[in-house]
matplotlib code that plots the C-alpha trace (Angstrom):
import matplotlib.pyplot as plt

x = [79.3, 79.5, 80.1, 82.9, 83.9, 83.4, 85.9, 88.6, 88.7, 88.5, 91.7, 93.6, 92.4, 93.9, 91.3, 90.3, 92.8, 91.3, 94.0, 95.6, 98.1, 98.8, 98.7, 100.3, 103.6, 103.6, 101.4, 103.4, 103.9, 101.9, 103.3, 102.2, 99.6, 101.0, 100.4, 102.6, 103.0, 104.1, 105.3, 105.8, 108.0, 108.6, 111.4, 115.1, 117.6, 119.7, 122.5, 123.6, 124.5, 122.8, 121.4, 119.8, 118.7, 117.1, 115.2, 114.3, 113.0, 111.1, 109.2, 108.4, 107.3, 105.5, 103.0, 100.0, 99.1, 102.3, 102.3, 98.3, 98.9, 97.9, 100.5, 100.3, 101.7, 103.7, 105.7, 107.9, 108.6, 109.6, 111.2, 113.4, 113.8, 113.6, 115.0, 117.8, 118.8, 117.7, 119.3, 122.9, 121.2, 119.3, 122.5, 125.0, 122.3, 121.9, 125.6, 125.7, 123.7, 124.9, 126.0, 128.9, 130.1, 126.8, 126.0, 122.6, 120.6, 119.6, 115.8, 117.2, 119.2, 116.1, 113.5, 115.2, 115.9, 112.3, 111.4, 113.6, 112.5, 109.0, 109.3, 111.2, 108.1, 105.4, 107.1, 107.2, 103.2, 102.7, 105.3, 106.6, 103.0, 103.7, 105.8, 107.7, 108.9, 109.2, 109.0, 109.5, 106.9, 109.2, 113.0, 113.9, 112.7, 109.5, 106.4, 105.7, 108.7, 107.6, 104.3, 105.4, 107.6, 104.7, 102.8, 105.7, 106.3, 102.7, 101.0, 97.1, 96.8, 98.9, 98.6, 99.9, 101.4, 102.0, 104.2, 102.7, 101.1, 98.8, 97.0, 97.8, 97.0, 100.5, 101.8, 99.2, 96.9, 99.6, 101.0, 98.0, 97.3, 100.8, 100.2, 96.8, 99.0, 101.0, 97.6, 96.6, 99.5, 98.9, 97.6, 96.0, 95.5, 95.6, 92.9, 94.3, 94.1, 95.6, 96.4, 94.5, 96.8, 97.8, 98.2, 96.4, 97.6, 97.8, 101.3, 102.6, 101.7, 103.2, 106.5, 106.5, 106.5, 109.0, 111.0, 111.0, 111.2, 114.7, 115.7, 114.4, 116.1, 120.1, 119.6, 121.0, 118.7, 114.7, 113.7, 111.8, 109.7, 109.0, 108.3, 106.7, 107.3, 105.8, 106.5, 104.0, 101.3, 99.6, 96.8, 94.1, 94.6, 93.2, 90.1, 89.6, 89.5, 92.7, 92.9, 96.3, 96.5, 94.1, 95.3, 99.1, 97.3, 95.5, 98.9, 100.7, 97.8, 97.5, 101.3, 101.0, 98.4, 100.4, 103.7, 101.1, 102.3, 100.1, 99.2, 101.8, 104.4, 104.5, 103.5, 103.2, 104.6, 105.2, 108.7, 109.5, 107.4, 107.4, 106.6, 104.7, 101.2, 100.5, 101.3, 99.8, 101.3, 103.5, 106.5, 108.5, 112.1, 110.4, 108.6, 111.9, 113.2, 110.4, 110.6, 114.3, 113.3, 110.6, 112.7, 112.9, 116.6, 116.3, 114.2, 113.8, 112.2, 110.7, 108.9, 106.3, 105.2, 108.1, 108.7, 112.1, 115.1, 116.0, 116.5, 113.9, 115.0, 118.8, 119.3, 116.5, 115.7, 119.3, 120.8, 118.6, 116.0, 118.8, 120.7, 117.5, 116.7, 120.6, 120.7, 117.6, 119.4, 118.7, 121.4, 120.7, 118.6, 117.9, 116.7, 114.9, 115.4, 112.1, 111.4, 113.1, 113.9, 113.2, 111.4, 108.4, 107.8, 108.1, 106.1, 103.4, 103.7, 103.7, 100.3, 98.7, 99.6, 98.7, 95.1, 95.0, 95.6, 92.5, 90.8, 93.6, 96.5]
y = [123.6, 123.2, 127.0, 126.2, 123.7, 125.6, 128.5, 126.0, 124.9, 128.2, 128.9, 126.1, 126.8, 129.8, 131.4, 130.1, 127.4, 124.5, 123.3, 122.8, 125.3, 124.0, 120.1, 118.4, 118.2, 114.3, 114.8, 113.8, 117.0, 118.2, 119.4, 121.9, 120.0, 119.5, 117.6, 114.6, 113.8, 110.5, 109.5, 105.7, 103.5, 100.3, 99.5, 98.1, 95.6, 96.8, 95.9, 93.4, 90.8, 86.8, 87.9, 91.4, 90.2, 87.4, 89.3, 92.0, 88.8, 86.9, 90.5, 91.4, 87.9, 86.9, 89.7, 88.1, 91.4, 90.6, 86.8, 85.2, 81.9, 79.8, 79.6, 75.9, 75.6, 79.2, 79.2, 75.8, 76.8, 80.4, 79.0, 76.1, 76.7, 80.5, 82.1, 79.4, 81.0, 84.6, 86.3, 85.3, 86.6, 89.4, 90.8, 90.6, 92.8, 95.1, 95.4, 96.5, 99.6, 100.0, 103.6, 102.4, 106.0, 106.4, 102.6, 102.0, 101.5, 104.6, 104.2, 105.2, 108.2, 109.6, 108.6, 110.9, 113.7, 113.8, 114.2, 117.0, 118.7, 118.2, 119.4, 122.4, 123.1, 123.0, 125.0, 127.7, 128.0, 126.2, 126.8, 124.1, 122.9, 120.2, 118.1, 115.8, 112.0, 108.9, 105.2, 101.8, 99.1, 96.6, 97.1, 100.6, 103.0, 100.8, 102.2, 101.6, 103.4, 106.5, 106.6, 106.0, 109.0, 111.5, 110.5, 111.5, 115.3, 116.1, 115.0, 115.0, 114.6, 112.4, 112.0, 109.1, 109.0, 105.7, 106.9, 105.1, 107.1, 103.6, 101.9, 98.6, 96.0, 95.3, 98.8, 100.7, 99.0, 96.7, 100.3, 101.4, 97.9, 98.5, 102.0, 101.4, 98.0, 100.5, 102.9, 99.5, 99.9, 103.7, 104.6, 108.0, 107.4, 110.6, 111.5, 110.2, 110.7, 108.3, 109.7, 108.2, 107.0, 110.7, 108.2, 111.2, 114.5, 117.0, 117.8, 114.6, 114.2, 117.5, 115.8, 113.1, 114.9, 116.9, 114.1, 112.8, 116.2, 116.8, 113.3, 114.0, 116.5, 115.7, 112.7, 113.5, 111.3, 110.1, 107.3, 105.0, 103.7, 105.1, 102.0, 102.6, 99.8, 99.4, 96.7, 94.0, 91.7, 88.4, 88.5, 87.0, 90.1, 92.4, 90.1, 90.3, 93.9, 95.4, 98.7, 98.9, 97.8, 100.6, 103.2, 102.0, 102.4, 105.4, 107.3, 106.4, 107.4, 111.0, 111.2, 110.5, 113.5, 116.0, 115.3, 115.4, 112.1, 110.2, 106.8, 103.9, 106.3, 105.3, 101.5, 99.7, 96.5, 95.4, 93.9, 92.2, 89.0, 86.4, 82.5, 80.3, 82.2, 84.6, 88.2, 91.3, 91.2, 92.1, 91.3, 94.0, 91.7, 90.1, 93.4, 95.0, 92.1, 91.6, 95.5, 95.2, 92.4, 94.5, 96.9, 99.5, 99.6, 102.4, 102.5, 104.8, 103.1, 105.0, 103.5, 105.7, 103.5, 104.4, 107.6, 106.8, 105.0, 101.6, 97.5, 97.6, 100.4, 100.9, 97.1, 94.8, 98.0, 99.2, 95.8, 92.6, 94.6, 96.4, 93.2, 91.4, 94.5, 94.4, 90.7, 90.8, 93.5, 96.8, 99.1, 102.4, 101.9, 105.0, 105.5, 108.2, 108.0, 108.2, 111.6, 111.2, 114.7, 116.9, 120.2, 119.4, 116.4, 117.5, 120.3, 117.8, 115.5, 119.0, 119.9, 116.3, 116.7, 120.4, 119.1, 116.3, 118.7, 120.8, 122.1, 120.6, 122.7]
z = [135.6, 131.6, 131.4, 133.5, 131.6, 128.5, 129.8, 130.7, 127.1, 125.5, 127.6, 125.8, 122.0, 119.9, 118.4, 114.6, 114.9, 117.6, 118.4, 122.1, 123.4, 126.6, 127.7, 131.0, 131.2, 130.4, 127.3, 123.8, 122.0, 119.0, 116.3, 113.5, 111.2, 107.3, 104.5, 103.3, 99.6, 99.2, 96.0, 95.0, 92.8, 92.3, 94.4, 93.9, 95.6, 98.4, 96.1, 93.4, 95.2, 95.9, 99.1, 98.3, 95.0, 96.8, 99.3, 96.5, 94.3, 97.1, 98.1, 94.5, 93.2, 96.2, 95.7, 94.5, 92.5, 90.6, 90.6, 91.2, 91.2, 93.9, 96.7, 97.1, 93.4, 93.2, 96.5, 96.1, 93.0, 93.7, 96.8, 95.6, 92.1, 90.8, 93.9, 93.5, 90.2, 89.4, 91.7, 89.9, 86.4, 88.0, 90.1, 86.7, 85.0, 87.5, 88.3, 84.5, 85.7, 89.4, 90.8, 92.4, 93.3, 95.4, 95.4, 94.5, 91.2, 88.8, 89.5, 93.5, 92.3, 90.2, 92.5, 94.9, 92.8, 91.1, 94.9, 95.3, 92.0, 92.6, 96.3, 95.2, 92.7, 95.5, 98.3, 95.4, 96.0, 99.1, 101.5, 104.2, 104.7, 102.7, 103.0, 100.2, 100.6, 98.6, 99.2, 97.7, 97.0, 97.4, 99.2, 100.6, 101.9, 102.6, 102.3, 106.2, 107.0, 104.9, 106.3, 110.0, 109.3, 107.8, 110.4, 113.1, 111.3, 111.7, 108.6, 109.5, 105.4, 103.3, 99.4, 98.2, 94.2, 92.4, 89.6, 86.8, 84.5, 83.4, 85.8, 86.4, 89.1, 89.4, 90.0, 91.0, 92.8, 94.7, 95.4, 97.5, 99.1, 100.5, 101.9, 103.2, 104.8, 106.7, 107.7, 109.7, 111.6, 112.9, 115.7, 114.6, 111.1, 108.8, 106.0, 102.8, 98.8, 96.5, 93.1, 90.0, 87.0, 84.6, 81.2, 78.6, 81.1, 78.9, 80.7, 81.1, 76.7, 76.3, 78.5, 76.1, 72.9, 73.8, 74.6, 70.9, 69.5, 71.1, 70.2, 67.2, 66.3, 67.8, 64.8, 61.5, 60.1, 60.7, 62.3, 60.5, 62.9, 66.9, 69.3, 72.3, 74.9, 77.4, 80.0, 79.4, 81.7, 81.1, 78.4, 81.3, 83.0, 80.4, 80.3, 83.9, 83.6, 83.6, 81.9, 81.0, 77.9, 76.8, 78.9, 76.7, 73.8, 74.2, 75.5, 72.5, 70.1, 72.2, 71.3, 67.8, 67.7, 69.9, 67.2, 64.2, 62.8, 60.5, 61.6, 61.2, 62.4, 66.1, 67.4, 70.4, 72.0, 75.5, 77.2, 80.0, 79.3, 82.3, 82.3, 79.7, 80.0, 76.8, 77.8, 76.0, 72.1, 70.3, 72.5, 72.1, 71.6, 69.1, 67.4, 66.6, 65.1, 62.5, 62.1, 60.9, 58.7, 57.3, 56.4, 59.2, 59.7, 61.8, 64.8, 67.8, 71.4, 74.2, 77.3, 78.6, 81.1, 83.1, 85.1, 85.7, 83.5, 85.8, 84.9, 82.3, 79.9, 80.8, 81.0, 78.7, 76.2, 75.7, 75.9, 74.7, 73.3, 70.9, 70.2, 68.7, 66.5, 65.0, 65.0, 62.5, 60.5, 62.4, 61.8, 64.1, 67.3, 69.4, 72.5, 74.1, 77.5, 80.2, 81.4, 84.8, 86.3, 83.2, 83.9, 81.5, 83.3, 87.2, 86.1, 85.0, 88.0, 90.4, 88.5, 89.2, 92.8, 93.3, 91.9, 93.9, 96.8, 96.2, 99.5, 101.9, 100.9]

ax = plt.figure().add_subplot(projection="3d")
ax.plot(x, y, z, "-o")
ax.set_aspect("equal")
plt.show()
């Protein structure tokens, strides 16, 4: 009876690949196995108005990675009082930076065009095994609805990318929490890889340099000073064990060395300061300021922190950060945009992925 057996199975099963040829006619079809790379940002509102900034706001600061405060004492706060306001403040600034021909926010548009570029990179090596998507930690695409969809096509494997060079409980790790949220909910769950933070790459440092060499060099004059910002967290969080601010730190210093500069050349500060608590220092609104009064009339900012130019750079850098530093004196302020879709840098992100794909692709 088990040789039997054994024959009827043989019958269904190509040989070397074990998988089923043949299944009753009511039996849900199965498709080709692949491998989904899943790369995550941050997210952004559904547009600039009160209600989309709203629901954006309530998602993002209701994430106790982002905001750990008890609930008790955050929520009626957050609920009567910030989420009364900010999304009237938070909607003019991002209508500053809206696409309105494709309506949605930058960080959208390059999200989805590094996905392109870096799915364009792999097929080159890899065929249509793998295959390339993005989602949102917060807003659209969700990250459930990305993974419900892998899951759908066939992926058996998925890989899943925060892309933030430095690790950060805030970015990283309420990245993951998020997409292992949406595993719970599968029914067949697929093996899965998430992606480590790439802060001292040698390709994403090469990406950088090359960044401030070309800026560099479309000035007809030197920069007296090269600020990196990056966006900042509360202080406590650094003493529980956060390694952000060392991973910032150690970026900028592996830049300084790729570009040859001798220290005091390039600095760091972090933006984007939050609350009463003290957050990582110097505060980078308040850095350039003191720079101008120091001296340093001309300054040039870059945020490595972020893989892709949205609210923070195009909006705070560009617009508040820049009026403190000429306010204080600053006469030439450059900025040197993030690396978004240039080929140094999907070349470095294709390179973390293709090693982080070792043995299953």
């Amino acid at each position: 009876m088990l040789d039997a057996l054994r024959d009827a199975v043989k019958g269904l099963i190509r040989p070397g690949e074990g998988r089923l040829t043949a299944a009753p006619g009511d039996h849900p079809p199965v498709l080709p196995a692949r491998v989904g790379v899943l790369l995550a940002n941050l997210g952004t509102p559904d547009h600039h108005d009160y209600w989309s900034m709203r629901r954006y706001l309530n998602e993002f600061l209701s994430d106790r990675r982002v905001i750990d405060y008890p609930a008790w004492k955050w929520q009626p706060l957050l609920q009567l009082v910030i989420l009364s306001k900010r999304p009237f403040t938070s909607g003019a600034n991002y209508r500053l930076i809206w696409d309105t021909a494709r309506n949605e926010s930058p960080l959208m548009t390059i999200t989805r065009d590094q996905t392109e570029a870096i799915a364009a990179a792999l097929s080159e090596t890899l065929g249509d095994t793998v295959l390339v998507d993005f989602c949102m930690r917060y807003g659209n695409p969700s990250t459930q609805d990305k993974v419900r969809a892998m899951v759908a096509a066939g992926c058996e494997k998925i890989v899943f990318f925060p892309l933030y060079p430095q690790y950060a409980g805030a970015t990283t790790a309420t990245a993951n929490d998020q997409f292992f949220r949406a595993l719970m909910r599968e029914k067949r769950q697929p093996a899965v890889r998430t992606v480590p933070e790439y802060f001292n790459h040698p390709l994403y440092i090469e990406a950088l340099a090359q960044s401030v060499e070309r800026a560099y060099a479309a000035l007809d004059h030197r920069p007296d000073m090269l600020v990196t910002s990056y966006h900042g967290m509360p202080q406590r969080y650094l003493r529980e064990g956060d390694p952000y601010h060392c991973q910032c730190q150690k970026t900028t210093r592996l830049l300084r060395e790729r570009l040859g500069w001798e220290k005091g050349t390039i600095d760091v500060s972090f933006q984007s300061v939050f609350g009463t608590e003290e957050w990582l220092r110097p505060y980078t609104v308040e850095h350039v300021a003191r720079l101008a009064k120091q001296g340093r009339r001309r300054i040039a900012m870059m945020a490595p922190a972020f893989s892709a130019d949205c609210i923070e750079t195009l909006e705070e850098i560009k617009g508040e950060i820049r009026e403190a530093f000429e306010h204080a004196g600053g006469e030439v302020f450059t900025y040197i945009p993030c690396l978004n879709t240039d080929a140094a840098h999907i070349a470095a992100l294709s390179e973390v992925i293709r090693s982080n794909l070792q043995g299953w692709a």
